[in-house]
C-alpha positions in Angstrom: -53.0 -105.8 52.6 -49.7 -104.2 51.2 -47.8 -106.7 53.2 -49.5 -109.4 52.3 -49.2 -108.7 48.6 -45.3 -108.5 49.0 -45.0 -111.5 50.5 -47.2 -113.6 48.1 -44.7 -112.0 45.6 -41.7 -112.8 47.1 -43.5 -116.2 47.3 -43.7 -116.1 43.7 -40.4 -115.1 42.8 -38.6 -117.7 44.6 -40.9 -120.4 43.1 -39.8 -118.7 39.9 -36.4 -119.1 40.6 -36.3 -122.4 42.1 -38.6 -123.2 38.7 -35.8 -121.5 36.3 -32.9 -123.5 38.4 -34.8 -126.7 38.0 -35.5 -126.5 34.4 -32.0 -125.9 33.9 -30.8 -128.6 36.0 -33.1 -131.5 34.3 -31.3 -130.5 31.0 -28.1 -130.3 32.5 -27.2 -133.1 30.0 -28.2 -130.9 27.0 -26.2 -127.9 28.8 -22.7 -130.1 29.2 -22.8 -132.0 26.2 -23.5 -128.5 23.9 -20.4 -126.8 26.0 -18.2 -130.2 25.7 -18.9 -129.8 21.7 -18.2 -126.2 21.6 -15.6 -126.3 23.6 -14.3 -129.8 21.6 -15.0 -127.6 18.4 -13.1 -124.7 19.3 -10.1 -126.7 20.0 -10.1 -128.3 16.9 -10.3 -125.0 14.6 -7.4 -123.3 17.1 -5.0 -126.2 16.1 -6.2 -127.4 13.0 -7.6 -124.5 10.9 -5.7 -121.3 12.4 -2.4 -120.9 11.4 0.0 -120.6 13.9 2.2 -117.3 14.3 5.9 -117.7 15.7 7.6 -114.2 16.7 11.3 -113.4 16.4 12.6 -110.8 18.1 15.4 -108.3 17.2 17.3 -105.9 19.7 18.5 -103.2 17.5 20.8 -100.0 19.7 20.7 -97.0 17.0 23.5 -94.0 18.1 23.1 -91.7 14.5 25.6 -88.9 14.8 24.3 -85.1 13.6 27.1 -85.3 10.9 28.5 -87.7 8.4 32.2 -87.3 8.0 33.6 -87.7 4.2 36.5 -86.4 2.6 34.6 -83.4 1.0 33.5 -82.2 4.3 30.9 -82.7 7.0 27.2 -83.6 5.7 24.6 -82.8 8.2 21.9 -85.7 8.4 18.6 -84.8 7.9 17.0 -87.2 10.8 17.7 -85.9 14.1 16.4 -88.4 16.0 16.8 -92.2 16.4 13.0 -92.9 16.5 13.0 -91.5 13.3 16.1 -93.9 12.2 14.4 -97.2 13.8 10.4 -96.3 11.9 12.0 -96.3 8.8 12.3 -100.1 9.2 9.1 -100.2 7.5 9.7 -98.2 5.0 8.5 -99.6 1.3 12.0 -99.9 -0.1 13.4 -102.0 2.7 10.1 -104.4 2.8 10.4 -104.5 -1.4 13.8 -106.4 -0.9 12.9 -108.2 1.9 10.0 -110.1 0.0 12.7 -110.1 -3.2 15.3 -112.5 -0.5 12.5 -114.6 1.1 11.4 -115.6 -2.2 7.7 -113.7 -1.2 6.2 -113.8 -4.6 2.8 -113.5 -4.0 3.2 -111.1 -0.5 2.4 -107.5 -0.8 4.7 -104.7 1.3 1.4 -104.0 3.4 0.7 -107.4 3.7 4.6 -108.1 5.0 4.3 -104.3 7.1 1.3 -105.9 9.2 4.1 -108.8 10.3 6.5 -106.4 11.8 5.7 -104.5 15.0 8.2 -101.5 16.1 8.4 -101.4 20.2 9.9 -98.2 21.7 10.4 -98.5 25.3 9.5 -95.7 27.8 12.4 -93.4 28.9 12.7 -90.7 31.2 12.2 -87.4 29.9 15.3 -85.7 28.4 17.0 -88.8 28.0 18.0 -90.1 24.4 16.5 -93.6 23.7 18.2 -95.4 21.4 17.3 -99.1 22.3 14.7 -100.5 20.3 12.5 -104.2 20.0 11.4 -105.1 16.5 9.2 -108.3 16.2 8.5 -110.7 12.8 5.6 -112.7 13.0 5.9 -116.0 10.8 3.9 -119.3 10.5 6.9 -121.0 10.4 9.4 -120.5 13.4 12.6 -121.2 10.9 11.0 -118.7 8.7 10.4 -115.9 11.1 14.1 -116.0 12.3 15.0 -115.8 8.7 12.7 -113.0 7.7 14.3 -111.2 11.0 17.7 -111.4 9.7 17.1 -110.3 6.0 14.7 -107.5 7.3 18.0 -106.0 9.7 20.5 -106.5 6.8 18.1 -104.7 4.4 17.7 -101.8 7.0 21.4 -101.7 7.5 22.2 -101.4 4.0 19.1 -98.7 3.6 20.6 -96.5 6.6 24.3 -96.5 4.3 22.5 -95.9 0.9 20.1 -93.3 2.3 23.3 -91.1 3.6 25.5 -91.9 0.7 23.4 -90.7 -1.1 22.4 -87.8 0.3 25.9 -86.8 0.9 26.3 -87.5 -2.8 23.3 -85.4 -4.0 24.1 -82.4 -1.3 27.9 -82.6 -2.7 27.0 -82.5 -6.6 25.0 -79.2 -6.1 27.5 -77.7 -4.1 30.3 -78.0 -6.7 28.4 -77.1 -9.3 27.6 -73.9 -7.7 31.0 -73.2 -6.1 32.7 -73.5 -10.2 29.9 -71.8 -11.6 30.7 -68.6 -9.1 34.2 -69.6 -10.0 33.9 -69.6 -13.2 32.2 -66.2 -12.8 35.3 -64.6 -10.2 38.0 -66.4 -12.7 36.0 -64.3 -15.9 35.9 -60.9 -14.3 39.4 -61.1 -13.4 40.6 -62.3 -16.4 39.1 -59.6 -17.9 41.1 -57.1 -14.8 44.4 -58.7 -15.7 43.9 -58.0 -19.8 42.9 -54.5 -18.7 45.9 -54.1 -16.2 48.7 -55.6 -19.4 47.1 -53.1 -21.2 47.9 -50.3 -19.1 51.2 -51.2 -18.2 52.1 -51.5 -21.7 51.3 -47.5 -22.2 52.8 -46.9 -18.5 56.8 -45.3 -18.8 58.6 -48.0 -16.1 60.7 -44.8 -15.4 60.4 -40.7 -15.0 63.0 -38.6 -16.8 64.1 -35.9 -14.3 66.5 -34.0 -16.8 63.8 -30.9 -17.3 63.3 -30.8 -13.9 67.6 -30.6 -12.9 67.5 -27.4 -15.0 64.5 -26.2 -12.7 66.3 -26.9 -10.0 70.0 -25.6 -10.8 68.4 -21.9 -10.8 66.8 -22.1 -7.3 69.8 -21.3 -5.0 68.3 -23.6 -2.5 68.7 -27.1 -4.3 72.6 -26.8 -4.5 72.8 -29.8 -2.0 70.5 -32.3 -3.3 71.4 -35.0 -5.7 68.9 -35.1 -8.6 68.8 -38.6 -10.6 68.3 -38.7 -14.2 65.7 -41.5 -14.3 63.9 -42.9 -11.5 61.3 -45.6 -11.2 57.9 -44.6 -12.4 55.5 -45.8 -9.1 52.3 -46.3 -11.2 54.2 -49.1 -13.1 55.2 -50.7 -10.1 51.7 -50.4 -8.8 49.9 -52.1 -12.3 52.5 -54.5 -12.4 52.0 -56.2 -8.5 48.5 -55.9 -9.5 48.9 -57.9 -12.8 50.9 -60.7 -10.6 48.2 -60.0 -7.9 45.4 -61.0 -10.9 47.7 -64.1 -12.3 48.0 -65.8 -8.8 44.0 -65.5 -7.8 43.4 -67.1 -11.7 45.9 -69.9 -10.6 44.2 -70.5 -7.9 40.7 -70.5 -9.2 41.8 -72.5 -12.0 43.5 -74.8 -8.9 40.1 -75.3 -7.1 38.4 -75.6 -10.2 40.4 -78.7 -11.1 39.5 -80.1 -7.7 36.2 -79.4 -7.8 35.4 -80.9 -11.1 37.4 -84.1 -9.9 35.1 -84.5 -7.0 32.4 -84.2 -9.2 33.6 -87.0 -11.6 34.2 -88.9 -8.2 30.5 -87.9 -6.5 28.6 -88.7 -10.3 30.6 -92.3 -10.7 28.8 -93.1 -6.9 25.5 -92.1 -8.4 26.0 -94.5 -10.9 27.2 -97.0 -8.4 24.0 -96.1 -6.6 21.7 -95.8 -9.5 23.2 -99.6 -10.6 22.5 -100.9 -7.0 18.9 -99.7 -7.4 18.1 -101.4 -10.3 19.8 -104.7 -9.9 21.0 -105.0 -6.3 24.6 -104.8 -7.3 25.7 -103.0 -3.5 29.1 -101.4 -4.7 28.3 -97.8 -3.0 31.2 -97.9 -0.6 34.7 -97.0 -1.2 37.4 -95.1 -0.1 35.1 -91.7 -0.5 32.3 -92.9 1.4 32.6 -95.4 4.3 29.4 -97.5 6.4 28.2 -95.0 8.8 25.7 -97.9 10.0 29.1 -100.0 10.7 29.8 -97.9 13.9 26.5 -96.8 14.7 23.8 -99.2 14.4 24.5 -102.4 16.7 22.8 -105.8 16.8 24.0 -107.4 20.1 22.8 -110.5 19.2 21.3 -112.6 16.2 17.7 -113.2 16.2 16.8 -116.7 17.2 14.2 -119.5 16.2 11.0 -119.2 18.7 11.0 -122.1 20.7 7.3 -121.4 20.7 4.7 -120.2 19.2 2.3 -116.8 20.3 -0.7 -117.8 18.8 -3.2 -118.8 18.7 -3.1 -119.8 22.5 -5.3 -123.1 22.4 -6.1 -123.6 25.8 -7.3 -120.4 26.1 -9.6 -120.8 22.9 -11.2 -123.8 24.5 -11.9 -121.8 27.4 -13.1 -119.5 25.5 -15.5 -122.0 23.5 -16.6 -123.8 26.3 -17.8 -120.5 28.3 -20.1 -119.3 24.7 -21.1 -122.8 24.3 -22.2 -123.1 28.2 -23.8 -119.8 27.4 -25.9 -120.9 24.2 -26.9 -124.0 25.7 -28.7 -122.0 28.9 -30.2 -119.8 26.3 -31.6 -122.5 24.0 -33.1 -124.7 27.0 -34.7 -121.0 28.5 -36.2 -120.7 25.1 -37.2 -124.1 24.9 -39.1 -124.6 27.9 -40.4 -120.9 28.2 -41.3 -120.1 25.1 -42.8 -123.4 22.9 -43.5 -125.3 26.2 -45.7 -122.5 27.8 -47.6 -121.7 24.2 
């Protein structure tokens, strides 16, 4: 009985099946014509209604030394790395000037931080990358080669204004604090060398030795020695190569002082220059003090160019897409159709 009763249902389910496969295929028409206006649909929207993005590409080679030579000495940069150097492509300030020279009035920096993508290739462990991929997206493949360009100049300006001034800032506090410990060494020995002029005035510059030649007449013993009547009084000498000792460390703190408060009216004339370039744009940072350390160390082999295509949408692969949902809804709607209504 058992086998009988599996048979009749295998029976069953292949009339089922051949059932289900011949519903479908008298509505075939229904099942092509909804995936042809799907499919037809999809196409449309993908060229007509979604904007299309255009990517331009920039190559950027970062090689950021660990110090930044100026004439008041070696400043030690505080990124150490150049992944570090390339992410702050995105930074606010850079994307704030970006939208200020594309003429971006109603673009946000998030809104203009979602069009650039950062790509860091994979290296081999312990070895320094310093190749790096940045892509624009645009609707407009002119546009996107533009924005490119004016996003790498702001950068490169960015890189030289970020270390300027740091150097500047690191510079100003360390003259202040060298004069005000010189002006604390140059007051204590100011005060030695009044002390010292003082005491030399009350020190004898020589000895009178006549008490001591009578002394010396009634010893029997001295007969052979030579006795001088005045000689030169060694505590004077002493206070007085102290007091020339004291005058040359105040000329010389007086010396570095000088220097020191030059290089400060140098260092706070490029924090105006800096200060000016912030508010208006007027880039006037870098002189004979301070010289482009993104010159020689960030590298743009070549300009970015105008996509000869675009990288989205992809229509054909939309259609695809649309046709494939479409084909599916249609075998849905006639299943409902003819299995649901038709068998109530």
């Amino acid at each position: 009985m058992d086998e009988i009763h599996n048979t009749e249902q295998m029976m069953t389910d292949e009339i089922d099946l051949r059932e289900l496969f011949m519903v479908f295929w008298k509505k075939k028409i229904l099942i092509i014509c909804i995936t042809l206006i799907s499919a037809i649909l999809t196409g449309v929207i993908s060229v007509f209604f979604i904007k299309p993005v255009y990517h331009s590409r920039l190559n950027i080679i970062i090689n950021m030394p660990e110090k930044y030579l100026t004439k008041y000495g070696g400043y030690t940069l505080p990124i150490t790395t150049n992944e570090q150097y390339i992410n702050l492509i995105t930074s606010s300030e850079i994307l704030a000037h970006t939208i200020i020279d594309m003429g971006y009035e109603d673009m946000t920096i998030e809104s203009l931080r979602d069009r650039i993508t950062v790509e860091i290739p994979e290296t081999k462990a312990n070895v320094k990358q310093n190749s790096f991929f940045i892509k624009v997206a645009s609707d407009n493949p002119q546009e996107a080669k533009e924005l490119a360009q004016a996003l790498f100049n702001n950068y490169y300006e960015f890189i030289d204004l970020m270390t300027v001034e740091g150097a500047v800032d690191y510079y100003i506090n360390k003259y202040s604090v060298d004069l005000a410990s010189l002006e604390v060494t140059l007051n204590t020995t100011k005060e030695t060398l009044a002390k010292n002029e003082a005491l030399l005035a009350q020190t004898p510059q020589t000895i009178n030795q006549k008490e001591a030649m009578s002394e010396l007449y009634n010893n029997p013993g001295v007969s052979d020695y030579v006795i001088l009547e005045n000689i030169i009084n060694p505590n004077y000498t002493k206070i007085e190569s102290n007091i020339i000792e004291n005058k040359q460390t105040i000329n010389n703190i007086e010396n570095n002082m000088a220097v020191y408060n030059q290089y400060l009216d140098e260092l706070n004339a490029v924090k105006e220059k800096i200060a000016d370039y912030k508010s208006n744009g007027n880039w006037d940072v870098l002189n004979d003090e301070f010289k482009s350390i993104a010159k020689t160390n960030i590298y743009l082999p070549s300009e970015p160019i105008v996509p000869s295509r675009k990288s989205s949408p992809n229509n054909m692969r939309n259609v695809l897409i649309g046709a494939v949902l479409g084909g599916m809804v249609a075998v849905v709607v006639v299943f409902i159709k003819e299995f649901w209504f038709t068998s109530k």
